[in-house]
Legacy VTK file of the C-alpha trace (Angstrom):
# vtk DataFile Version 3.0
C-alpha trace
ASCII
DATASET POLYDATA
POINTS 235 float
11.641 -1.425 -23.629
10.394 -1.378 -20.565
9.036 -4.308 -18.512
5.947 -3.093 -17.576
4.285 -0.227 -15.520
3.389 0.518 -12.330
1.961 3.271 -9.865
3.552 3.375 -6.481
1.014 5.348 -3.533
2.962 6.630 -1.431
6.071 6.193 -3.515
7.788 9.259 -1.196
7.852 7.254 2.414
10.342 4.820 3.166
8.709 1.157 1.523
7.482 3.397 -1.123
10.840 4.884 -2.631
12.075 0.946 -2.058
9.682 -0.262 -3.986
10.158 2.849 -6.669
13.804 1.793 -6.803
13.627 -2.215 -6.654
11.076 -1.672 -9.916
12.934 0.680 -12.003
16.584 -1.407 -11.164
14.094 -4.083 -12.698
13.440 -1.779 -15.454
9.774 -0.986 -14.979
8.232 2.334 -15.678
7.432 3.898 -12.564
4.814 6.418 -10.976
4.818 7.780 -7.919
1.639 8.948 -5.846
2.451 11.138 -2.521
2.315 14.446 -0.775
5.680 15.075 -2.319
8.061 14.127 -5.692
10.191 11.158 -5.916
12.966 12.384 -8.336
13.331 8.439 -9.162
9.652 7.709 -10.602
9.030 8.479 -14.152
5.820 10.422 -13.139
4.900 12.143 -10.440
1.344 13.120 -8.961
1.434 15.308 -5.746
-1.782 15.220 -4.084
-2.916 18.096 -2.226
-3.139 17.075 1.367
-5.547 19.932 2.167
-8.276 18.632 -0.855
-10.979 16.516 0.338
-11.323 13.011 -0.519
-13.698 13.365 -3.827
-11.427 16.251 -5.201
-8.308 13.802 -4.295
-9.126 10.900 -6.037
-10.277 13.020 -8.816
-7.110 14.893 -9.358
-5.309 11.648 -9.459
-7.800 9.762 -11.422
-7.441 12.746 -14.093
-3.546 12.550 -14.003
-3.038 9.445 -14.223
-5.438 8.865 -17.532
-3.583 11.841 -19.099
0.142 10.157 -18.264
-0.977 6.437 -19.610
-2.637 7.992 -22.650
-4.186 4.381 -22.532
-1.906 2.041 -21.509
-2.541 -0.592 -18.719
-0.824 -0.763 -15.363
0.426 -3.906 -14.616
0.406 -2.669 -10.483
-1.347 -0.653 -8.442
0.999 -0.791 -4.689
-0.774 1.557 -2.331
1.858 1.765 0.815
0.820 5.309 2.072
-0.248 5.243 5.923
1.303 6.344 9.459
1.125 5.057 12.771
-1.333 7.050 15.899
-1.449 5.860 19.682
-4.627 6.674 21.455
-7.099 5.770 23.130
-10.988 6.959 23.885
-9.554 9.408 26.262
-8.632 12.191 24.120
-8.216 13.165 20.435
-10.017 9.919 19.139
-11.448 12.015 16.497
-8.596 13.616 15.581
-6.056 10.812 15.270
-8.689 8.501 13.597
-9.431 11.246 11.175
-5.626 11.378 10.579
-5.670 7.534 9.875
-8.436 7.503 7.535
-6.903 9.918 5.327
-3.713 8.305 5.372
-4.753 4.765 5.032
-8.486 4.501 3.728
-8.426 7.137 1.456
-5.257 6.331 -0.536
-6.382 2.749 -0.623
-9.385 3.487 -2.066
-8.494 6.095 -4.572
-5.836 3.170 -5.082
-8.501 0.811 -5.710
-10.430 3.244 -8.300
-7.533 3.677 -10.123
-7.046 -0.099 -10.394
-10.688 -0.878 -11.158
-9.760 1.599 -14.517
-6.574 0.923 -15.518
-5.377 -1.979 -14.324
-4.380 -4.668 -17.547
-6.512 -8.433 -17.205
-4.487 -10.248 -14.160
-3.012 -6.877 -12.782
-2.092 -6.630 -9.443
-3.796 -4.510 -6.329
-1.336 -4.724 -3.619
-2.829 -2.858 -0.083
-1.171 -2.209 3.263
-3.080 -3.833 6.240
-1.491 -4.235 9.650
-1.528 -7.363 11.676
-2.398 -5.643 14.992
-5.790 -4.460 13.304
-7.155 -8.314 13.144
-7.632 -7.935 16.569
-8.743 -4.859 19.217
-6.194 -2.157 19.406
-7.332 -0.102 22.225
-3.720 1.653 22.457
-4.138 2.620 18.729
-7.633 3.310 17.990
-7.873 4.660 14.711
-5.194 3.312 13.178
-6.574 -0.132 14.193
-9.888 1.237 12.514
-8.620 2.425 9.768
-6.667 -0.715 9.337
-9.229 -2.740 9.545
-11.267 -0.706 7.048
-8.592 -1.785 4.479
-8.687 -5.040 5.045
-12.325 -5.270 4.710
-11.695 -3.263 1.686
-9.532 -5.951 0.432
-12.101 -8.474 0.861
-14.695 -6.706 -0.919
-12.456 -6.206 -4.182
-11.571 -9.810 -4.695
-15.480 -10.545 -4.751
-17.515 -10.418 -8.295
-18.593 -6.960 -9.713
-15.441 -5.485 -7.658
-15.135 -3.806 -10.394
-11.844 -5.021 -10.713
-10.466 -6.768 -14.362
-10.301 -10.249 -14.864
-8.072 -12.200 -12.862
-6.631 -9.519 -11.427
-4.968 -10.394 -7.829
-5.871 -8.095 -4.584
-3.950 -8.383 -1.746
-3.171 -6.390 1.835
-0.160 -7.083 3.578
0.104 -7.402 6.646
3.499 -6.049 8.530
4.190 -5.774 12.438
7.121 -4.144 12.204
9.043 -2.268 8.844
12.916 -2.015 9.522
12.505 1.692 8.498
14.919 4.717 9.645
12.381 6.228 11.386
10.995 2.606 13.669
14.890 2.243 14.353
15.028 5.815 15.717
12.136 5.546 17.710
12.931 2.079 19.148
16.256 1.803 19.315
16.586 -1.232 21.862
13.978 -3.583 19.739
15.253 -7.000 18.377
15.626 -5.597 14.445
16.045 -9.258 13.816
11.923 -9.214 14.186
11.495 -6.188 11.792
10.764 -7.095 8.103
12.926 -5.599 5.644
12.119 -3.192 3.270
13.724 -4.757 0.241
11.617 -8.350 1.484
8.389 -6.046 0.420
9.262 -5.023 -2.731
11.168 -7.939 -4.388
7.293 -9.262 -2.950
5.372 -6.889 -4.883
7.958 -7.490 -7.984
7.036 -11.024 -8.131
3.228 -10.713 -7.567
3.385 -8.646 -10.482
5.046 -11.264 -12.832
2.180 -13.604 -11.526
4.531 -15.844 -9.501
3.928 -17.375 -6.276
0.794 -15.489 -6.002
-1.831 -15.766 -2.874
-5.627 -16.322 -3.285
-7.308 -12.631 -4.352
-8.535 -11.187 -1.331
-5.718 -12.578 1.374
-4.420 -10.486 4.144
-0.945 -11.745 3.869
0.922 -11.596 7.451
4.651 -10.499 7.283
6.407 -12.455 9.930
9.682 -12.165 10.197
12.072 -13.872 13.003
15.845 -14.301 13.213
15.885 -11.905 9.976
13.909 -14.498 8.270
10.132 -13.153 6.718
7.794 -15.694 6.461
4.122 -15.124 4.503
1.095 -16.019 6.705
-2.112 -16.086 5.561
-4.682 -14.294 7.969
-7.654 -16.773 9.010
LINES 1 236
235 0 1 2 3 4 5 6 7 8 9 10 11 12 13 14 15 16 17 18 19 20 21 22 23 24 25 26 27 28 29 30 31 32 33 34 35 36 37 38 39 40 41 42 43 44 45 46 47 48 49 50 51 52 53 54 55 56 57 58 59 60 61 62 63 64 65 66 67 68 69 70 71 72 73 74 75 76 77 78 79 80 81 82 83 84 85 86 87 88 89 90 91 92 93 94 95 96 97 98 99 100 101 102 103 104 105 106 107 108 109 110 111 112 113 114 115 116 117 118 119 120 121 122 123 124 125 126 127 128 129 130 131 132 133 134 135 136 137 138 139 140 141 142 143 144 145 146 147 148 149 150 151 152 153 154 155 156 157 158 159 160 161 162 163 164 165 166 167 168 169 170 171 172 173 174 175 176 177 178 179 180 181 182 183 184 185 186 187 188 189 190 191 192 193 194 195 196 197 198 199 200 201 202 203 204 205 206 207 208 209 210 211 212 213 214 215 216 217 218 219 220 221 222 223 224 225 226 227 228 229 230 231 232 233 234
């Protein structure tokens, strides 16, 4: 029997197959959302990167009532996204376009998918980014975007969210993953500053079993120094 269920988005990129395998090792059914299959995840939906964001969310939203056949998720854990430098000087358009699909739309098809089949108390878990509480004018659109999710976040812990009862919604908010592709890119960085990627998802695990849970609505910094991750709430 299995523990419960839950829908990873973005189940493909590095947190994402972590947090496919740290759930199923806890024996959870598992689905994974993404441009490509996880072989791990009970159920796969590949979106269709070159669909527009109405005929995305619909193709999901039609999958995933088909695979549940009406069962309730007990998580929804959107961590699809990507990093973009830039400024105003060139290709604003194009990298904040970039952004939005990979962070705003998946949250919000995330959130739609929650708001219908998420149990009472389920959880909503986002992906913010600490950088975006402030002005990131070396990273435009992905502090946009970023910021778009958090107010996102806010918005669905309010009343007539749409969201079930008691159900939790959160963002995290990382500086740095310790993921393969941040270690090849920045070799010389202090890794003892970078969260890990098993921190996230035994996170995510125990939101889910309703312990140690923050307010609905937090942005929930991941600080993390001398490979120790502390959880800071965002003012």
């Amino acid at each position: 029997m299995a523990s419960g269920k839950v829908l990873i988005y973005g189940g493909r990129g590095a947190l994402g197959a972590t947090c496919v395998q740290y759930f199923k090792t806890n024996n959870f059914w598992v689905g994974c959302i993404d441009l490509a299959e996880n072989e791990s995840a009970d159920l796969n939906i590949v979106v269709d990167r070159d669909a527009d964001w109405v005929a995305q969310e619909q193709s999901v939203l039609s999958q995933v009532e088909s695979s549940l056949k009406g069962d309730k998720l007990d998580a929804v854990i959107c961590v699809a996204g990507g990093w973009a430098g830039g400024n105003a000087t060139k290709d604003l358009a194009k990298n904040s376009d970039l952004m939005w699909k990979q962070s705003v739309w998946s949250s919000a098809i995330s959130a739609t998918v929650g708001a219908n089949h998420l149990k009472t108390g389920g959880l909503l878990a986002l992906t913010g980014a600490n950088p975006a509480l402030a002005g990131t004018p070396g990273m435009i659109g992905y502090g946009m975007a970023k910021a778009a999710v958090h107010q996102l976040t806010k918005s669905l812990a309010g009343n007539d969210s749409g969201l079930p009862d008691q159900a939790l919604v959160v963002s995290i908010l990382p500086v740095t993953l310790d993921t393969p592709m941040n270690r090849k890119w920045m070799p010389t960085a202090d890794f003892g500053t970078w969260t890990p990627l098993e921190f996230v998802a035994e996170l995510f695990h125990k939101w889910t079993k309703n312990e140690e849970r923050p307010a609905s609505g937090s942005l929930v910094k991941l600080i993390t120094k001398d490979s120790k991750t502390e959880l800071v709430m965002a003012e």
